[in-house]
C-alpha positions in Angstrom: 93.9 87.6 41.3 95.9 90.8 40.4 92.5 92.6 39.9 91.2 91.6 43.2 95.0 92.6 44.9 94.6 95.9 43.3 90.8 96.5 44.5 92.0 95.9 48.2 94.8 98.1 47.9 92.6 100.6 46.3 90.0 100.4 49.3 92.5 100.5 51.9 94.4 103.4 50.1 90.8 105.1 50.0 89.9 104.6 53.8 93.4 106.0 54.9 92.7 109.0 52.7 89.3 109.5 54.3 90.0 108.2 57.8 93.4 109.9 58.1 96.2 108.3 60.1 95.6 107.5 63.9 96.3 110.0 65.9 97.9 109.8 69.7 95.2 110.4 72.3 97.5 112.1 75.0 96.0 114.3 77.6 97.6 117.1 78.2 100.1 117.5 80.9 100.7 120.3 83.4 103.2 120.2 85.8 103.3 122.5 89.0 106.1 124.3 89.9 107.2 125.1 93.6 109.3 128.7 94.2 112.2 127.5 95.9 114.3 129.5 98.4 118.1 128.2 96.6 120.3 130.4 98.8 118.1 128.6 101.9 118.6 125.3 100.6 122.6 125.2 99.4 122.9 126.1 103.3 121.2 122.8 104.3 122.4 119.1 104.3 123.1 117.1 101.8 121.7 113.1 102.7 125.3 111.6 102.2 126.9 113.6 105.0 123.6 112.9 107.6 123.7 109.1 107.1 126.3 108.1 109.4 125.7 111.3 112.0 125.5 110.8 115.3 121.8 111.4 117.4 122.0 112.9 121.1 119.0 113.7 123.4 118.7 116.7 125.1 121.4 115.3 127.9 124.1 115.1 124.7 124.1 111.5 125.0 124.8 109.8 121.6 121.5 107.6 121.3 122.3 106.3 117.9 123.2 107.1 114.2 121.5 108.3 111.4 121.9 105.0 109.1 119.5 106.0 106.5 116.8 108.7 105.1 113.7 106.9 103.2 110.3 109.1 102.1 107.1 107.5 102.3 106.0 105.6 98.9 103.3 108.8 98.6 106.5 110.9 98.4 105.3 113.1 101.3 106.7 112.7 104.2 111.0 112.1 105.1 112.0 109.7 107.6 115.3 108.7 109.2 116.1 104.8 110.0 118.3 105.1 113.2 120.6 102.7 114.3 121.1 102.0 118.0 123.5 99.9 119.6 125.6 97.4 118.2 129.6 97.0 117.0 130.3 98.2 113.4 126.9 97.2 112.3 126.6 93.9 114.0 123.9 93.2 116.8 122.3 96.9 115.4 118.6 98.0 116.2 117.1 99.8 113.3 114.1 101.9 114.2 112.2 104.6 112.0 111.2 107.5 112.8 109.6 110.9 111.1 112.6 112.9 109.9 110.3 116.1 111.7 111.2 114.6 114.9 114.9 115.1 114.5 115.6 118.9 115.9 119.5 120.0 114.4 120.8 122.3 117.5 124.5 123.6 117.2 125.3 121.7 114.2 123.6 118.3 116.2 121.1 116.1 115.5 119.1 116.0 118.6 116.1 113.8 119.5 113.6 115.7 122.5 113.3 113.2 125.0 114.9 110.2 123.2 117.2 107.3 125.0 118.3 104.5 124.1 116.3 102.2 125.6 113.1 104.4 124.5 114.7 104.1 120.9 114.9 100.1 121.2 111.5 99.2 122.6 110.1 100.3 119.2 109.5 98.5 116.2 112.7 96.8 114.5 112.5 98.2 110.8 114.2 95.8 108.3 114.1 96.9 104.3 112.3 95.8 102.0 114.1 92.6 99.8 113.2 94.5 96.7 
């Protein structure tokens, strides 16, 4: 029994010797890197002081409220859920749209051409439960 104990441990010893331990198979990884203007950007907004801003048309009619930003599950494209109408959040219409279609004029958020009721005959968005 010890001989035959011995012998295994002998051939296993033997293969790992000739074998060599596994090694990872990892592809290797490149990441790109994007320049990035930094003086531009610290001049721009951060997303806790637009959610909760007010949204005018070109009239400077409040239309709604930024209520929050989302990007696309790609990661490409920004948009902003809007709320419109409503009482400290009750009876609110949320509506997304593409953050490009926000224009910020004299420190405004301003949506060309958008009303109210223009803002509430699109879809209602709700969240995802998850």
């Amino acid at each position: 029994m010890k001989k035959a104990l011995i012998c295994i441990s002998a051939a296993m010893i033997g293969m790992f010797l000739v074998v060599g331990p596994a090694k990872p198979q990892v592809a290797p990884q490149t990441v790109e890197l994007a320049k990035v203007n930094v003086q531009k950007l610290a001049a721009g907004y951060r997303a806790s002081k637009v959610i909760g801003t007010s949204v005018v048309n070109d009239a400077n009619e409040t239309i709604g409220k930024i209520d929050d930003l989302l990007v696309s599950a790609d990661g490409k494209e920004p948009f902003a859920v809007l709320s419109i109408g409503g009482f400290l959040g009750m009876g609110n219409h949320l509506v997304a749209l593409p953050y490009d279609n926000l224009k910020f004029v004299d420190k405004k958020f301003v949506l060309p051409g958008g009303t109210k009721e223009g803002l509430k005959m699109l879809p209602e968005f709700k969240y995802a439960s998850e």
